[in-house]
C-alpha positions as CSV (number, residue, x, y, z in Angstrom):
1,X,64.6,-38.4,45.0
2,X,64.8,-37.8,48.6
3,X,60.8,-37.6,50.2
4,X,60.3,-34.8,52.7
5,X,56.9,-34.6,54.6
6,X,55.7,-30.5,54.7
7,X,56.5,-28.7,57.5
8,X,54.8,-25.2,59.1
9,X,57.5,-23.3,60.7
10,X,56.7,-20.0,62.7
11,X,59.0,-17.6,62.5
12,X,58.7,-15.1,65.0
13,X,56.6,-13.1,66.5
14,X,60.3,-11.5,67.8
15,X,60.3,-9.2,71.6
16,X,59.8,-5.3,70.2
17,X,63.4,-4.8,71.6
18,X,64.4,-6.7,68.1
19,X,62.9,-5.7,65.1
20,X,59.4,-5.6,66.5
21,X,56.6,-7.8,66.9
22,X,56.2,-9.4,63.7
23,X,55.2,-13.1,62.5
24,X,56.1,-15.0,59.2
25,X,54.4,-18.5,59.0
26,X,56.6,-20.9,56.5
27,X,55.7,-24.0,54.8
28,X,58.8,-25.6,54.5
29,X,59.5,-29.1,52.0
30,X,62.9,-29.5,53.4
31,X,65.0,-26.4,53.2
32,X,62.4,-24.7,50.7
33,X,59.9,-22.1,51.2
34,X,56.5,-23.6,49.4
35,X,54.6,-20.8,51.3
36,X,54.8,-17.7,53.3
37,X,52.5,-15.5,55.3
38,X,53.1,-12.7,57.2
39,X,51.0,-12.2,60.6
40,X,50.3,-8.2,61.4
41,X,49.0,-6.6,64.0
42,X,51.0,-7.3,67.4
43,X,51.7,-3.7,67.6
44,X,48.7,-2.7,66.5
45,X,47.6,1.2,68.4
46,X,44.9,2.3,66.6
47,X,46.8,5.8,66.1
48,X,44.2,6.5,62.9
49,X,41.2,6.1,65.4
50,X,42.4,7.5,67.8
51,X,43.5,10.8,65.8
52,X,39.6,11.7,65.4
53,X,39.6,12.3,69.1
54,X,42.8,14.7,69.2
55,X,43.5,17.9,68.1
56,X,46.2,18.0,65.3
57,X,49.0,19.1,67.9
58,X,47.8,16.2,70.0
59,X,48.2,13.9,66.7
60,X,52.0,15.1,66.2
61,X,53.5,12.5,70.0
62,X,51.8,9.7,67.6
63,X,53.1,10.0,64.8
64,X,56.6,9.5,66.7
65,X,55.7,5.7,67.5
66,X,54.7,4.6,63.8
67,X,58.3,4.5,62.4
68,X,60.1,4.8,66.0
69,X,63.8,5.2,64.0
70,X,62.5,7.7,61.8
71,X,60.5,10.3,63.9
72,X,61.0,13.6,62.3
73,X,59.8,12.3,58.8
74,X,56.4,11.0,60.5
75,X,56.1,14.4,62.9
76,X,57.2,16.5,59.4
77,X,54.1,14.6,56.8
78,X,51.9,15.1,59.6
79,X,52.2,18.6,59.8
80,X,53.3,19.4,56.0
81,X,49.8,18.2,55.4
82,X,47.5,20.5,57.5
83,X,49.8,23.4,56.4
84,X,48.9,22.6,52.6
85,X,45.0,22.4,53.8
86,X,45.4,26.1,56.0
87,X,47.8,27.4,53.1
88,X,49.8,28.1,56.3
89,X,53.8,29.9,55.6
90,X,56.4,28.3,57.3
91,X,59.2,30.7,58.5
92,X,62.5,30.1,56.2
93,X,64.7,29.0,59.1
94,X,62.2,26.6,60.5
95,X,61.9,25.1,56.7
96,X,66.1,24.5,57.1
97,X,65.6,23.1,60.5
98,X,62.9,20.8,59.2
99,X,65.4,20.0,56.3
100,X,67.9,19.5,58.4
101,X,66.8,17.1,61.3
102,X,65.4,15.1,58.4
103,X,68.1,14.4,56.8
104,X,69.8,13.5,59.7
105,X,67.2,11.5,60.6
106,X,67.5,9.7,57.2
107,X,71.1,9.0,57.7
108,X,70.2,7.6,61.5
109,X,67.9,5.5,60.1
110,X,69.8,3.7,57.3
111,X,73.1,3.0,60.1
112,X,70.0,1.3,62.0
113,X,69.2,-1.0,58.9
114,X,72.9,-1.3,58.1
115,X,74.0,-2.2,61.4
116,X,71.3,-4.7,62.3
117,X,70.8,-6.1,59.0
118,X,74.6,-7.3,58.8
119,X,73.8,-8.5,62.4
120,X,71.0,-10.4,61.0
121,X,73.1,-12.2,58.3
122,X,76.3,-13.0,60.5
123,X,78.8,-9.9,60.9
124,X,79.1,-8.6,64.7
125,X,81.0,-5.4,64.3
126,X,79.3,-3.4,61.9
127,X,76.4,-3.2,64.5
128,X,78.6,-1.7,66.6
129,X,80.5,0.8,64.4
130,X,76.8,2.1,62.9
131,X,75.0,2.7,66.5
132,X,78.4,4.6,67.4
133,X,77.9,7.0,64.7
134,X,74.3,7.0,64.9
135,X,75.0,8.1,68.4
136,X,75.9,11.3,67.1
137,X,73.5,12.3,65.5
138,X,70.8,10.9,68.6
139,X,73.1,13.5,70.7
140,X,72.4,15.8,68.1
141,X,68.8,15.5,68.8
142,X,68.3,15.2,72.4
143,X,70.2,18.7,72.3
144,X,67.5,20.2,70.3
145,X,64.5,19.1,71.7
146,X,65.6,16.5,74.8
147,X,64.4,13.1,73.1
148,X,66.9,10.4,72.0
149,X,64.0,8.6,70.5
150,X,60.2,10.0,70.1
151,X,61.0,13.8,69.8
152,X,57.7,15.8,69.1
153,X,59.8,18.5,67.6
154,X,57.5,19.2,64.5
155,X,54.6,21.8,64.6
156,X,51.4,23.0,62.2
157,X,53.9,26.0,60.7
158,X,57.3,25.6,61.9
159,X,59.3,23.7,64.6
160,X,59.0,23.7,68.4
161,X,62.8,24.6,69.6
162,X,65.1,27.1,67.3
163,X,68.8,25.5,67.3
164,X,71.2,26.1,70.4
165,X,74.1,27.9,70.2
166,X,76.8,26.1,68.4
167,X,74.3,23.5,67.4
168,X,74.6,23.9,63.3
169,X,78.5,23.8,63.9
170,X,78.4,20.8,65.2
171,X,76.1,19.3,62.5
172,X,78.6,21.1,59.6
173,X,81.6,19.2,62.2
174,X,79.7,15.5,61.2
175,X,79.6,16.0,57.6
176,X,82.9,14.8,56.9
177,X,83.0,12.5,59.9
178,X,80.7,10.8,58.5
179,X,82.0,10.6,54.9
180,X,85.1,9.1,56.3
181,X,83.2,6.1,58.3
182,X,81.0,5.8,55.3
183,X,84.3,4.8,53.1
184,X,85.3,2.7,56.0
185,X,81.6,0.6,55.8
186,X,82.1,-0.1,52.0
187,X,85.9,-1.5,52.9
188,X,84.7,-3.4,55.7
189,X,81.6,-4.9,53.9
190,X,80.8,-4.1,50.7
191,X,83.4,-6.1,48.5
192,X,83.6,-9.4,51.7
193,X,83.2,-12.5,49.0
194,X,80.8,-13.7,52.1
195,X,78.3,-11.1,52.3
196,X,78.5,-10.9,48.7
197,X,77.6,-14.6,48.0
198,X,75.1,-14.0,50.9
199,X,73.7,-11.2,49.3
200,X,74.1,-10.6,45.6
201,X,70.9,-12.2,43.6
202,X,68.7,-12.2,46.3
203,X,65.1,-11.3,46.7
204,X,65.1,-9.6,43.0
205,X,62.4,-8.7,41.0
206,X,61.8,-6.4,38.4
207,X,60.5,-2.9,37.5
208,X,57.2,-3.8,36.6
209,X,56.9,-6.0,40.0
210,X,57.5,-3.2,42.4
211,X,55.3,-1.2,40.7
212,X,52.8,-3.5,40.5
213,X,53.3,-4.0,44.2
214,X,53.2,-0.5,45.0
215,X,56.9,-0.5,46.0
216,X,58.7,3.0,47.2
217,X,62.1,3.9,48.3
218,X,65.1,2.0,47.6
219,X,62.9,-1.0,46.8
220,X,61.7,0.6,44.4
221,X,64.6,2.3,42.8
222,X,67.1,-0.7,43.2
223,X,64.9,-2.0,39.9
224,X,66.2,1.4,37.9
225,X,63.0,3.3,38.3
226,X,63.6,6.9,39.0
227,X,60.9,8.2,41.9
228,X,62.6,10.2,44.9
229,X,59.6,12.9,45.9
230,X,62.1,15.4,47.2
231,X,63.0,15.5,43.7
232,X,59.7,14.2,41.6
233,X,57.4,16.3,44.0
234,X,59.3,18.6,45.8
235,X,58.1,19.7,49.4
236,X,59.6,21.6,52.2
237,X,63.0,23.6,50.4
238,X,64.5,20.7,49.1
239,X,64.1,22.2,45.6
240,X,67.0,24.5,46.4
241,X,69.8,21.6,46.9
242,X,71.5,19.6,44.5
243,X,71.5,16.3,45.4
244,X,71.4,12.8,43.2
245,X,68.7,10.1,43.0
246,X,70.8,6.8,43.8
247,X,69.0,3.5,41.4
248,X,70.0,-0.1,41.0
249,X,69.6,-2.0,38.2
250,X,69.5,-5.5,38.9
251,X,66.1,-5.2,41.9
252,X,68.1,-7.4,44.0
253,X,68.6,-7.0,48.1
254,X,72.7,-5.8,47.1
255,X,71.2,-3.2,44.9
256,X,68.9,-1.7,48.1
257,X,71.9,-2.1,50.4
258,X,74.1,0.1,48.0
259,X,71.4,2.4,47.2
260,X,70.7,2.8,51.1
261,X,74.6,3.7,51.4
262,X,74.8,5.9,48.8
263,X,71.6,7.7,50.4
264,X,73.1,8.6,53.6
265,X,76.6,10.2,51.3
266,X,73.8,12.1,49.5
267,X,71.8,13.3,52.4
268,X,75.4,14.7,53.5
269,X,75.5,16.6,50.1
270,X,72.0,18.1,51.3
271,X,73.3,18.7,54.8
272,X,76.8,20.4,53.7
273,X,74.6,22.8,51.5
274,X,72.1,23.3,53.8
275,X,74.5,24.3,56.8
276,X,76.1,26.7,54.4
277,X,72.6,28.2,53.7
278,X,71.9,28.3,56.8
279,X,69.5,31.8,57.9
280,X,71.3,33.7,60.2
281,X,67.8,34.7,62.0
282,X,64.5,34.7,61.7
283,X,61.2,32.8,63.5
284,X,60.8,29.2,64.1
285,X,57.1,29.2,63.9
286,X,54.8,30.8,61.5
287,X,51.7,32.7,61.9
288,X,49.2,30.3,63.4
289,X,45.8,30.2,64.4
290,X,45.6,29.4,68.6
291,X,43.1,26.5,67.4
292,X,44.1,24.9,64.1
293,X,41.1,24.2,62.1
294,X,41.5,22.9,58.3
295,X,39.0,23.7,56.3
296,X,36.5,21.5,55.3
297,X,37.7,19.2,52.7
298,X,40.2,16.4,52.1
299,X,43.9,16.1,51.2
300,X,46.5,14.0,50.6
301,X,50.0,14.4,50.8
302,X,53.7,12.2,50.5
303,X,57.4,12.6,51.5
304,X,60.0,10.6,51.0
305,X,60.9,8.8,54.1
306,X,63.9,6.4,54.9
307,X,61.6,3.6,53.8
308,X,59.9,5.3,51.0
309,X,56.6,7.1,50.1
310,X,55.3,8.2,53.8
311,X,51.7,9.7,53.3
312,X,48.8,11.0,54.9
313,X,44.9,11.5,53.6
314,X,43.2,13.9,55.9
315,X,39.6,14.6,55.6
316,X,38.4,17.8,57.6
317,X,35.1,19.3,58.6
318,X,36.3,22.4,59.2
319,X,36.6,21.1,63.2
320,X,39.8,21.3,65.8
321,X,40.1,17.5,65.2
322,X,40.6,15.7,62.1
323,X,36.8,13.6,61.1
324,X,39.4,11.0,59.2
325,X,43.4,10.6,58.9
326,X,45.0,8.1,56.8
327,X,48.1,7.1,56.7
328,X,50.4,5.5,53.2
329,X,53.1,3.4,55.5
330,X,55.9,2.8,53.2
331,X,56.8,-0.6,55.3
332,X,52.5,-1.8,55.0
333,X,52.9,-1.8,51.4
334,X,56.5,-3.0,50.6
335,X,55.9,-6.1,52.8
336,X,53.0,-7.0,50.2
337,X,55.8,-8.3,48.3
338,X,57.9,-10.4,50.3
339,X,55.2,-13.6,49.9
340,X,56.3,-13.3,46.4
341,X,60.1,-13.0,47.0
342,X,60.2,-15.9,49.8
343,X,58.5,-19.0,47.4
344,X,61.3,-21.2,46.1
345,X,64.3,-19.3,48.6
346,X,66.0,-21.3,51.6
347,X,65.2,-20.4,55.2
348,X,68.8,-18.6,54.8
349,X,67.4,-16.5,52.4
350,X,64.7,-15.4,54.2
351,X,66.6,-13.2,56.7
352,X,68.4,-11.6,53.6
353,X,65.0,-10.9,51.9
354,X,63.4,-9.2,54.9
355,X,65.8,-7.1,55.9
356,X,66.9,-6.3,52.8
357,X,63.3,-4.6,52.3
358,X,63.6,-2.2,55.6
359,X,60.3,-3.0,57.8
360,X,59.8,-1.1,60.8
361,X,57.1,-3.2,62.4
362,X,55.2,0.5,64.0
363,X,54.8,1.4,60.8
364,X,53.1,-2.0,59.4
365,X,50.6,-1.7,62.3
366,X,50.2,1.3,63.1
């Protein structure tokens, strides 16, 4: 038996231009993980805090920075939550536009995790070939409401900016674009013996675990349990579409990368029906008060986000600002697991493990 002496490894914290500031101490015994412990807080804003100060439009530029590759879904809970405490309509062509961009948004944020994820573990070109096509859809964006990034496009009872001329052609043009590149990804990567050994057995747990853990979104469903809340709990329209659930079976990090594939084809499906759907006119925003002012009381309510169950508690007295705001960040509580995952893996595993579970490090600090 070889003797190793114990060694604490930092690994991390990595420049925000990465994958965001975030920290994993290690104790190693050779090549083993004995121990691991994430380190939060290096982005930390106080966004909560500082809400109780703002007004709820003021609120809606924040909520853009806590998943910064998945804006529209943070702007969208945000304001799907003070509609639900006003019992506010939204206009049926802003509820397709909300739809819409989300969806999109969705597929933008999974070629982000695909791309830098295969990065991560040793493949160069898809990288490329997912931020060209997520390009696209960023073009789409900074069309509609001039942000490539942070796009404040959400509002208490509908959406800022209508659609431009031409502008729902040219999302019905992506569609199947982007089902053909989507065929191309599995060729390039899904069957490569080397990813697959890379991959395939990884960080898995079982159904049990992740919901002990509190797990959502593909982490959650790559263990076979059925929970998408555009389907379970359905908000905005999205009860009108047909569209499947994608679930794993085996909890393992190939499991969430197919499920996270097979997510952007269905968020197509959405898209394709939605475009189709599409009102011909009609208001963006609904009929609003000039100062929005829930009524006294408390609320919670969740979407499904790229990462998984998004949510936000408010608790109102009946003022302009909110007296508290919570928010459920699906990346806070799925990296309560990876301690668990790490024990007993090789430093190699470790990078398949994290990014396998989808942290975006704004939305663990918040």
């Amino acid at each position: 038996m070889i003797r190793t002496e114990e060694l604490l490894l930092n690994v991390g914290p990595q420049h925000p231009s990465t994958h965001g500031v975030f920290r994993i101490i290690v104790k190693l015994d050779g090549e083993v993980i004995t121990e691991a412990t994430p380190v939060m807080g290096y982005l930390h804003r106080g966004t909560e805090k500082l809400a109780e100060d703002l007004n709820y439009t003021q609120i809606i530029p924040y909520t853009d920075r806590m998943d910064y590759v998945s804006a529209m879904t943070t702007n969208y809970v945000l304001c799907h939550g003070v509609e639900k405490m006003m019992g506010l309509e939204v206009p049926e062509r802003a509820e397709f536009m909300r739809l819409i961009v989300m969806e999109l948004q969705r597929i933008a944020s999974h070629l982000v995790w695909w791309g830098t994820y295969l990065l991560d573990i040793g493949a160069m070109s898809p990288f490329l070939f997912a931020f060209r096509d997520r390009e696209i859809i960023i073009n789409l964006f900074n069309e509609l409401c001039g942000a490539r990034l942070t796009y404040n496009y959400m509002r208490v009872g509908g959406v800022k900016w209508d659609a431009p001329v031409g502008w729902i052609d040219k999302v019905r043009e992506f569609i199947p674009y982007m089902e053909s590149k989507l065929d191309e990804y599995h060729r390039l990567v899904s069957g490569n013996e080397i990813f697959l050994a890379r991959i395939r057995g990884v960080g898995a747990y079982d159904a049990q675990t992740a919901i002990d853990y509190g797990l959502s979104g593909a982490n959650l469903r790559s263990t076979g349990v059925d929970w998408d809340l555009r389907k379970a709990k359905p908000y905005s329209i999205y009860n009108r579409f047909e569209f499947d659930v994608p679930l794993g079976k085996n909890g393992d990090c190939y499991d969430r990368y197919l499920i996270r594939l097979e997510e952007i084809r269905q968020s197509l499906r959405i898209l394709k029906q939605a475009v189709e759907q599409f009102p011909s006119s009609g208001d963006v925003m609904g009929k609003v008060p000039r100062v929005i002012r829930p009524p006294a009381g408390e609320l919670y309510v969740g979407i499904e986000s790229p990462r998984g169950e998004i949510g936000v508690h408010i608790v109102s007295k009946g003022k302009a600002e909110p007296y508290r705001l919570k928010f459920r960040r699906p990346s806070f509580v799925n990296l309560q697991i990876l301690p668990k995952l790490l024990v007993g893996e090789t430093m190699t595993n470790l990078i398949t493990i994290l990014g396998g579970i989808d942290i975006v490090v704004g939305e663990v600090d918040c």
